[in-house]
PDB file of N, CA, C and O in Angstrom, chain B, residues numbered from 101:
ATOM      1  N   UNK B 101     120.727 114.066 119.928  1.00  0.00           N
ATOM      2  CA  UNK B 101     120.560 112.778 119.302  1.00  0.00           C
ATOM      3  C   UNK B 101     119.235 112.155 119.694  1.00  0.00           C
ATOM      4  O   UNK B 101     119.356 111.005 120.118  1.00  0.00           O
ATOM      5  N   UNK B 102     118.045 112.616 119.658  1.00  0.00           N
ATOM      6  CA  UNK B 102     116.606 112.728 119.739  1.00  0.00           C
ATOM      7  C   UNK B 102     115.855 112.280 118.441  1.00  0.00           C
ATOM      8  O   UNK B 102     114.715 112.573 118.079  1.00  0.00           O
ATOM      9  N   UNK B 103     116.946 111.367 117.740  1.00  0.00           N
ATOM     10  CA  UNK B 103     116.337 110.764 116.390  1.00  0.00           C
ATOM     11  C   UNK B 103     115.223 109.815 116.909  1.00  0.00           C
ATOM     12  O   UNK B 103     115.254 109.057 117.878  1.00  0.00           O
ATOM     13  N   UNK B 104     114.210 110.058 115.994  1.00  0.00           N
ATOM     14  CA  UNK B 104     113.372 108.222 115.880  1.00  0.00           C
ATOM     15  C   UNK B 104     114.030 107.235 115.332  1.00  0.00           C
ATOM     16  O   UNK B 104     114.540 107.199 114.212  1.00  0.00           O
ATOM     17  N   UNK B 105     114.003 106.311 116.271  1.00  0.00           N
ATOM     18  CA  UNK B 105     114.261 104.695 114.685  1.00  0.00           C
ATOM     19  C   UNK B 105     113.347 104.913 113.664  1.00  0.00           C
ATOM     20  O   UNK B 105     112.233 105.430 113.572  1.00  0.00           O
ATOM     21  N   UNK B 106     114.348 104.224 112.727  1.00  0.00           N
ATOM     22  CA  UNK B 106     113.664 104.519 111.458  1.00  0.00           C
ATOM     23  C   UNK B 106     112.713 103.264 111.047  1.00  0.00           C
ATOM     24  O   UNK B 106     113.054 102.109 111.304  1.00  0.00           O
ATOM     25  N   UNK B 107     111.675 103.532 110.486  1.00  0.00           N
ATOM     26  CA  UNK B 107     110.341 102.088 109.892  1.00  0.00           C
ATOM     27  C   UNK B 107     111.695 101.175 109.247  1.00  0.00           C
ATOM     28  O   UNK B 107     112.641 101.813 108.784  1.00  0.00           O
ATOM     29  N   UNK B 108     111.728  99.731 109.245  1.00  0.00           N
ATOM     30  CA  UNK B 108     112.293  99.043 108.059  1.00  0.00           C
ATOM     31  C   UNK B 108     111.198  99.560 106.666  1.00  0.00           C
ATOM     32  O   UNK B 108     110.068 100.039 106.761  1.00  0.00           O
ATOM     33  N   UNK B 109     111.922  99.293 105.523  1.00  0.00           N
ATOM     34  CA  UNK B 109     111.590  99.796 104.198  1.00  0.00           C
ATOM     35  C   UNK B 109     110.938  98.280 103.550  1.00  0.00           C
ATOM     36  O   UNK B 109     111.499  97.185 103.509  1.00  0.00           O
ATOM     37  N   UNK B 110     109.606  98.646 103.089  1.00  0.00           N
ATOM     38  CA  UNK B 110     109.151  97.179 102.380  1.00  0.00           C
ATOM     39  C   UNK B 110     109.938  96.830 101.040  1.00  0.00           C
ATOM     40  O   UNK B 110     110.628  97.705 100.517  1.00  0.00           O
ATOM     41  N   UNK B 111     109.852  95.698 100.540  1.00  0.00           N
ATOM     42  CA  UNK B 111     110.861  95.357  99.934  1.00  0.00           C
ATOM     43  C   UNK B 111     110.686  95.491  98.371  1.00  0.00           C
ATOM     44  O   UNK B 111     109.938  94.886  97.603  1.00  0.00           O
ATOM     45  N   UNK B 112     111.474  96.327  98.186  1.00  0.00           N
ATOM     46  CA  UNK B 112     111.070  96.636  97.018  1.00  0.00           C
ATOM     47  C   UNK B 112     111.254  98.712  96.590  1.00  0.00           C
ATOM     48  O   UNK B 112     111.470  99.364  95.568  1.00  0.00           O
ATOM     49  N   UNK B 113     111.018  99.022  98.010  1.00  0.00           N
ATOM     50  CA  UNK B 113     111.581 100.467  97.835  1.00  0.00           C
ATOM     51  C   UNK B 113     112.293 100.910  98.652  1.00  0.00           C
ATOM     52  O   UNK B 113     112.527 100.334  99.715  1.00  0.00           O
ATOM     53  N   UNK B 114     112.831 102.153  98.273  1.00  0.00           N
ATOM     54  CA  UNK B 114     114.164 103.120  97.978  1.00  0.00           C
ATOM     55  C   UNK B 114     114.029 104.204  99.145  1.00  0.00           C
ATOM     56  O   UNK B 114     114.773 104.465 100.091  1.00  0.00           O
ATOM     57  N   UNK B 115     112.675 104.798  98.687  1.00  0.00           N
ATOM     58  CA  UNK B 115     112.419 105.833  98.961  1.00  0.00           C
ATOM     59  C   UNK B 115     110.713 106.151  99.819  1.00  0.00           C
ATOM     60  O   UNK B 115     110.536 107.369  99.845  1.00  0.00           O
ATOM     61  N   UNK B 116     109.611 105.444 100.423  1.00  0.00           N
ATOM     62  CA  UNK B 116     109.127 105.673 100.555  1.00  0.00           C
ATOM     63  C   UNK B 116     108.162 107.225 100.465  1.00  0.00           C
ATOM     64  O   UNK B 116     108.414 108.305 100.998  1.00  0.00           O
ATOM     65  N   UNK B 117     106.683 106.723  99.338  1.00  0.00           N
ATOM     66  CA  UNK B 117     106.619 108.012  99.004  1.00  0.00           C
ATOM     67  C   UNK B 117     105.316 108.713 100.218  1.00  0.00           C
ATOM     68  O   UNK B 117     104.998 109.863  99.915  1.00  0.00           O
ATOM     69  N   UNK B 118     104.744 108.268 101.213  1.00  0.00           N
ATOM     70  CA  UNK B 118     104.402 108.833 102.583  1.00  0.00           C
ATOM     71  C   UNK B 118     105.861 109.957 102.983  1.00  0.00           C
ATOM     72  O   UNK B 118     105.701 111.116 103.365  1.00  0.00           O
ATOM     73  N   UNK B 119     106.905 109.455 102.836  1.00  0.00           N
ATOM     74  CA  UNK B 119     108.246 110.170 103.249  1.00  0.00           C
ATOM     75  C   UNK B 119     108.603 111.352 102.417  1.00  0.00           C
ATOM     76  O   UNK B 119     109.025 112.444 102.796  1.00  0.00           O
ATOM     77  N   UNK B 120     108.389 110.988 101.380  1.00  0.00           N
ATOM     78  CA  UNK B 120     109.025 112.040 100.280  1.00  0.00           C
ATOM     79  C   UNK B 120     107.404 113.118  99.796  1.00  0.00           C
ATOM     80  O   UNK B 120     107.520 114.102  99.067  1.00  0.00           O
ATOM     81  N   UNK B 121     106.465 112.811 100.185  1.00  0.00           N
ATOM     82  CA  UNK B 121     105.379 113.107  99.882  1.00  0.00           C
ATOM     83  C   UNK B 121     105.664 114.954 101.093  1.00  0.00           C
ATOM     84  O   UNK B 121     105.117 116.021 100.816  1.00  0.00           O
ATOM     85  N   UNK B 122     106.518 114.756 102.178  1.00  0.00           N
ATOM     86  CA  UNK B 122     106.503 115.825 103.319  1.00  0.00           C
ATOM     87  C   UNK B 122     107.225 116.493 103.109  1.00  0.00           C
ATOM     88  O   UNK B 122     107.479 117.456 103.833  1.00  0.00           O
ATOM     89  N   UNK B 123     108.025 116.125 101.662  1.00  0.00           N
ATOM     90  CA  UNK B 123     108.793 117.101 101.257  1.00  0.00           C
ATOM     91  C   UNK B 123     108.461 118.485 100.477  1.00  0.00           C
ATOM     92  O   UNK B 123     109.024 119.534 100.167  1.00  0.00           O
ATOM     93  N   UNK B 124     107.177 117.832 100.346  1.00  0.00           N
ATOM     94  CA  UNK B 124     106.533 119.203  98.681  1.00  0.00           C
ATOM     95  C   UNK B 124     105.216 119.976  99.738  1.00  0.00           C
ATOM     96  O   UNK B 124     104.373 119.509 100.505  1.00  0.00           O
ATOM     97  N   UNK B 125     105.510 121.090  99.380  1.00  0.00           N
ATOM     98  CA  UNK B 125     104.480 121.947 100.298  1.00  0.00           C
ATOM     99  C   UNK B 125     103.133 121.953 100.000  1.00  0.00           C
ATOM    100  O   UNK B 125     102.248 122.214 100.816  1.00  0.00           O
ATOM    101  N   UNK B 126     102.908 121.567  98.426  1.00  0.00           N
ATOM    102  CA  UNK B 126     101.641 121.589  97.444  1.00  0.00           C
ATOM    103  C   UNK B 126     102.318 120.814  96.202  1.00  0.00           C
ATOM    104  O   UNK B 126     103.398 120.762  95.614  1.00  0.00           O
ATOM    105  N   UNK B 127     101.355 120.387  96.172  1.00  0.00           N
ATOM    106  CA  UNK B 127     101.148 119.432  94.287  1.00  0.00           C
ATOM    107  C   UNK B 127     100.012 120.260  93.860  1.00  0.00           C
ATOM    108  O   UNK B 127      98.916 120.282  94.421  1.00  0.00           O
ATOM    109  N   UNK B 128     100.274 120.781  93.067  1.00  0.00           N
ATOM    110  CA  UNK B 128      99.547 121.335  91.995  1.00  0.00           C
ATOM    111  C   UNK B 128      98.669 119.868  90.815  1.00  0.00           C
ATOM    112  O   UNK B 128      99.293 119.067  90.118  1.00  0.00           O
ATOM    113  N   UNK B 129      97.511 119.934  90.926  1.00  0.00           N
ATOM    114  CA  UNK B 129      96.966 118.659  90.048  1.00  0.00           C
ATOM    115  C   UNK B 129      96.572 117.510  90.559  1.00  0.00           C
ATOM    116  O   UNK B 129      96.116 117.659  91.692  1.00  0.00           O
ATOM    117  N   UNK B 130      96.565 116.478  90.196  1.00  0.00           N
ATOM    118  CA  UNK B 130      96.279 115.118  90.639  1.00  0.00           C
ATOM    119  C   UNK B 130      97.802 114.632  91.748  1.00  0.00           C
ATOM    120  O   UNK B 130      98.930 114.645  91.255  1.00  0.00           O
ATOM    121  N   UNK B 131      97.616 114.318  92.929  1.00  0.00           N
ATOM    122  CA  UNK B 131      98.407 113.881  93.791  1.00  0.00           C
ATOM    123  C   UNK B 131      98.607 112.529  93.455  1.00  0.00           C
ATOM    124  O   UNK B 131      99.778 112.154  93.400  1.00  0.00           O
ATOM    125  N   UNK B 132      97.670 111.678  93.209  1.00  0.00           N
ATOM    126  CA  UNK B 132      97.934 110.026  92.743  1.00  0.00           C
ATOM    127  C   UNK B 132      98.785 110.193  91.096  1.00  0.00           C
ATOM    128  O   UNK B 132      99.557 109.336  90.667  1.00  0.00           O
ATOM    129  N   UNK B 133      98.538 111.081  90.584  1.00  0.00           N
ATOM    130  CA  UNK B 133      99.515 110.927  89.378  1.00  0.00           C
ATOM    131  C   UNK B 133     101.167 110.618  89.786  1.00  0.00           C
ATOM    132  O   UNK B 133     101.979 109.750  89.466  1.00  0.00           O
ATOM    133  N   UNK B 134     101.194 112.003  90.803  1.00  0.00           N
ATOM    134  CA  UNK B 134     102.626 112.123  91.034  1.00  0.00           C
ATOM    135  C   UNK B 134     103.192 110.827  91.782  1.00  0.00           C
ATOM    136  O   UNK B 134     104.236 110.215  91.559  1.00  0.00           O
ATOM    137  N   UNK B 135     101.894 110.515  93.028  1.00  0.00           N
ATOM    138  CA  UNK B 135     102.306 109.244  93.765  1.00  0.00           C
ATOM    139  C   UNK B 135     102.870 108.247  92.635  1.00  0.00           C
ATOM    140  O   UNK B 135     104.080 108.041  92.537  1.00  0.00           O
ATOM    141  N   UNK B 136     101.964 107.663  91.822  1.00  0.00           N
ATOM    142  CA  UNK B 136     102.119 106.815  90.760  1.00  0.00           C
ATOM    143  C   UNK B 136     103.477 106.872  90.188  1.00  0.00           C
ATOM    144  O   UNK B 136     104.413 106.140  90.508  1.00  0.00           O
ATOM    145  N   UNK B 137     103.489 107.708  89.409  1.00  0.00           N
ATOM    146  CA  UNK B 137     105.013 107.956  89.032  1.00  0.00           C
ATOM    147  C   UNK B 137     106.121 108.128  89.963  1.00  0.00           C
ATOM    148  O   UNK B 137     107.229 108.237  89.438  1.00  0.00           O
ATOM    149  N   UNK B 138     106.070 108.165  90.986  1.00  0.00           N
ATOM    150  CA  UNK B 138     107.387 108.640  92.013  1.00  0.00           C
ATOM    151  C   UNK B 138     107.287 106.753  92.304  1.00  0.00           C
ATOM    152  O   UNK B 138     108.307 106.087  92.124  1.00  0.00           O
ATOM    153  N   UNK B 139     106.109 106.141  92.706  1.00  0.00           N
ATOM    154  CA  UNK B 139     106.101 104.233  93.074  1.00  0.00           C
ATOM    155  C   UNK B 139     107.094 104.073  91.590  1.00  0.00           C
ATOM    156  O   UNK B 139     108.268 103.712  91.670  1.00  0.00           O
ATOM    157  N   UNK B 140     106.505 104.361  90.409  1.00  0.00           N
ATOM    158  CA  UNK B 140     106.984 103.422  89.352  1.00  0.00           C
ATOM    159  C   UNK B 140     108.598 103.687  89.421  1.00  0.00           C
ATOM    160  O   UNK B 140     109.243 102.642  89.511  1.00  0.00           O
ATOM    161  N   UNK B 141     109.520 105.132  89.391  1.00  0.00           N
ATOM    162  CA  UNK B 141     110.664 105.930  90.031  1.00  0.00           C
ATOM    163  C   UNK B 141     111.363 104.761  90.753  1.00  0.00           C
ATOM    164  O   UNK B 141     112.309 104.041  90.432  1.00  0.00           O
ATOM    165  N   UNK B 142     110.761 104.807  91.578  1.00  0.00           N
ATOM    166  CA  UNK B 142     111.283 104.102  93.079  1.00  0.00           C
ATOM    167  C   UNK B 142     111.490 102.522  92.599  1.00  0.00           C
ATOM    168  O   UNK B 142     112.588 101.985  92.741  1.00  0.00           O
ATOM    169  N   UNK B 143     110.381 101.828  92.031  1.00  0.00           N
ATOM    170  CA  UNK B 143     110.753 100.612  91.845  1.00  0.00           C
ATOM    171  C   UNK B 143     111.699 100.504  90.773  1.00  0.00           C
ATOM    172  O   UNK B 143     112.382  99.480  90.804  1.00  0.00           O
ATOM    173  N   UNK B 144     111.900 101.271  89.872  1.00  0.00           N
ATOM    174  CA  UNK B 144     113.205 101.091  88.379  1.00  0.00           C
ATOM    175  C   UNK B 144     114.230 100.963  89.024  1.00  0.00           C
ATOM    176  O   UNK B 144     114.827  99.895  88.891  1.00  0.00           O
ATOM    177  N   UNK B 145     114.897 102.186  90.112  1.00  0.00           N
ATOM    178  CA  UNK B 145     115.999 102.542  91.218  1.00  0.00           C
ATOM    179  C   UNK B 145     116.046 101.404  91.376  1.00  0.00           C
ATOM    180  O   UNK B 145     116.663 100.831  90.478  1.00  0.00           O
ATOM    181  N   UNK B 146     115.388 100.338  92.681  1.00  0.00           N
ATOM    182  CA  UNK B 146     115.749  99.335  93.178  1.00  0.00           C
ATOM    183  C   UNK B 146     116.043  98.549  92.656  1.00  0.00           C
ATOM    184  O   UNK B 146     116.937  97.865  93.154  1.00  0.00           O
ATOM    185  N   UNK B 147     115.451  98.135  91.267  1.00  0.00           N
ATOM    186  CA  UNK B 147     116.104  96.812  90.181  1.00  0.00           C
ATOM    187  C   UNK B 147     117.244  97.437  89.819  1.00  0.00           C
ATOM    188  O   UNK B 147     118.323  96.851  89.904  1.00  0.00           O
ATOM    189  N   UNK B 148     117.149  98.605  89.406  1.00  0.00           N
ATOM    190  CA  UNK B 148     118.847  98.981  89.068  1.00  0.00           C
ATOM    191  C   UNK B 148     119.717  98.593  90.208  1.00  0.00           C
ATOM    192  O   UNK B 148     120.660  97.813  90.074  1.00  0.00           O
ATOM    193  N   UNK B 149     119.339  99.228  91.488  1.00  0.00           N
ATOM    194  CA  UNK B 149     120.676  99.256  92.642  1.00  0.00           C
ATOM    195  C   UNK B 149     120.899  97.046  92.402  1.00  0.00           C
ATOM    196  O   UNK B 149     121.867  96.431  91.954  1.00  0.00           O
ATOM    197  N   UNK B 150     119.643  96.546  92.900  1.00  0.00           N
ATOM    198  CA  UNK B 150     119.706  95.192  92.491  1.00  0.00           C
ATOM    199  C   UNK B 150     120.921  94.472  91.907  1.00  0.00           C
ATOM    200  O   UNK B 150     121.871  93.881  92.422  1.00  0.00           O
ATOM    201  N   UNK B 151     120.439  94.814  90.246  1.00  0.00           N
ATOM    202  CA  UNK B 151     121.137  94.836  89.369  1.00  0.00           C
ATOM    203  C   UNK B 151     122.650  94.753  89.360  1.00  0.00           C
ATOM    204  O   UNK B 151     123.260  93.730  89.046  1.00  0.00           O
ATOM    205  N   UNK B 152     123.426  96.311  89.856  1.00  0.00           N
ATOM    206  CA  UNK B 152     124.582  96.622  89.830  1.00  0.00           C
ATOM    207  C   UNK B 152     125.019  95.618  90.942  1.00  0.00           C
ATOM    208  O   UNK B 152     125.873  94.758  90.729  1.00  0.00           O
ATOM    209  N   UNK B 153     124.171  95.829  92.548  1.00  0.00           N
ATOM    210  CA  UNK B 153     124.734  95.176  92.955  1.00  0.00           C
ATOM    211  C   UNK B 153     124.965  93.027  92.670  1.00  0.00           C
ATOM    212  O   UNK B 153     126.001  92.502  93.076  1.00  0.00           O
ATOM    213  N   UNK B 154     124.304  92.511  92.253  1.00  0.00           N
ATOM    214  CA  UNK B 154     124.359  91.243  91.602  1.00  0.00           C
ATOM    215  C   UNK B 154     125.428  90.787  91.285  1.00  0.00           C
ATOM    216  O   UNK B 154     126.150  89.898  91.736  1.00  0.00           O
ATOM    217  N   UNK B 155     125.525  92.115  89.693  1.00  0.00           N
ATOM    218  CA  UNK B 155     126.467  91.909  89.161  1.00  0.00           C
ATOM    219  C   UNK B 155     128.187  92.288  89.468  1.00  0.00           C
ATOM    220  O   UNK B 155     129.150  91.655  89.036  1.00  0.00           O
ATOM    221  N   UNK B 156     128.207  93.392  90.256  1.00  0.00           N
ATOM    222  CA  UNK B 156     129.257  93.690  90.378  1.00  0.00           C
ATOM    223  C   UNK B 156     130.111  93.006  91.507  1.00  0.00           C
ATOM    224  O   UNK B 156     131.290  93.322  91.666  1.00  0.00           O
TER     225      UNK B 156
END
């Protein structure tokens, strides 16, 4: 049980993509494309989770 604490998450994402970025061994192409799209990803998620939670 040699875990790190974990960063708090800024507000607004899910998934930090520094985090998810250590998951892919190579990006083939533009890396800011994928960044870009995985931020825009991440922020839809959170208004959704938002969302459901609000309402439900």
């Amino acid at each position: 049980m040699n875990e790190k604490p974990k960063k708090p998450l800024k507000p607004g994402v899910c998934h930090p993509w520094e985090e998810k970025r250590k998951e892919y061994e190579e990006i083939r192409g533009d890396e800011n494309v994928v960044k870009e799209q995985h931020e825009w990803f991440d922020e839809q998620l959170y208004q959704f989770l938002w969302l459901m939670v609000s309402h439900y």
